[in-house]
N, C-alpha and C positions, 0 to 999 in steps of 0.2 A: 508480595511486594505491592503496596499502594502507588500505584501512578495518579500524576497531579498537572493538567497540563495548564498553561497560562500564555496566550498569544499577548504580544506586545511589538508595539514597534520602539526601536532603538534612533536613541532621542543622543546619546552619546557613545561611539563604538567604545569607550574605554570601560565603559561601568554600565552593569546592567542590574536594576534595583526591584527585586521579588516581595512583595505586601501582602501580607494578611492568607500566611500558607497553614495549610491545616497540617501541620506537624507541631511536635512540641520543642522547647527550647531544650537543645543539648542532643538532641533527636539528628542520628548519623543518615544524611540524603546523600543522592547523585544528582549531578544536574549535566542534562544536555541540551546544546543548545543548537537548532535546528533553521535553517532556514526554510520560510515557507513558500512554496511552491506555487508561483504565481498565476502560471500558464497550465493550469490542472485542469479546467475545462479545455482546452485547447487537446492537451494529449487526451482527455477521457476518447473527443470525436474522432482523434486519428485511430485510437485502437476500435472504434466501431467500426471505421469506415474497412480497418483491416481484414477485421472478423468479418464482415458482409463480404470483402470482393474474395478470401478465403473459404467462404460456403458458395459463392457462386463458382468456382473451380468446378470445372467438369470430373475430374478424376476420383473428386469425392462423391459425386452423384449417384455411384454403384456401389459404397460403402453402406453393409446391413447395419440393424439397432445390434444383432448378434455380437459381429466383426468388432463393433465398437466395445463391446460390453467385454468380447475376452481379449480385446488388445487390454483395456485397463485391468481385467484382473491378473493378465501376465506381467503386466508392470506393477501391480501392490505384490506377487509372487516375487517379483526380483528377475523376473526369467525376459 
């Protein structure tokens, strides 16, 4: 499946007009239509700031490379 994306902004909510698509005429597409997500740098900083006060927890501090390594291969196992 060829994906084809085309950012625009909406000039009329009733009609939305797609130019110059690399598909042919008679040629069967999907189309979805996506709002774009304005505050995406905002949540990138929340989830770092997550992740930092998450590795500063004490309780992971005594967590080996080992411990880490067969917790995830017990979860690719299913177990």
């Amino acid at each position: 499946m060829q994906t084809y994306r085309r950012r625009l902004v909406i000039e009329d909510p009733k009609r939305v007009v797609l130019t110059d698509l690399p598909f042919q005429a008679g040629q069967s597409v999907e189309v979805l239509v996506l709002e774009e997500e304005v505050d995406r740098d905002r949540r990138v900083e929340d989830l770092k700031r997550l992740l930092k006060d998450t590795q500063a927890l004490s309780q992971l501090k005594s967590i080996t490379e080992e411990e880490i390594a067969a917790e995830i291969a017990a979860y690719r196992e299913g177990r």
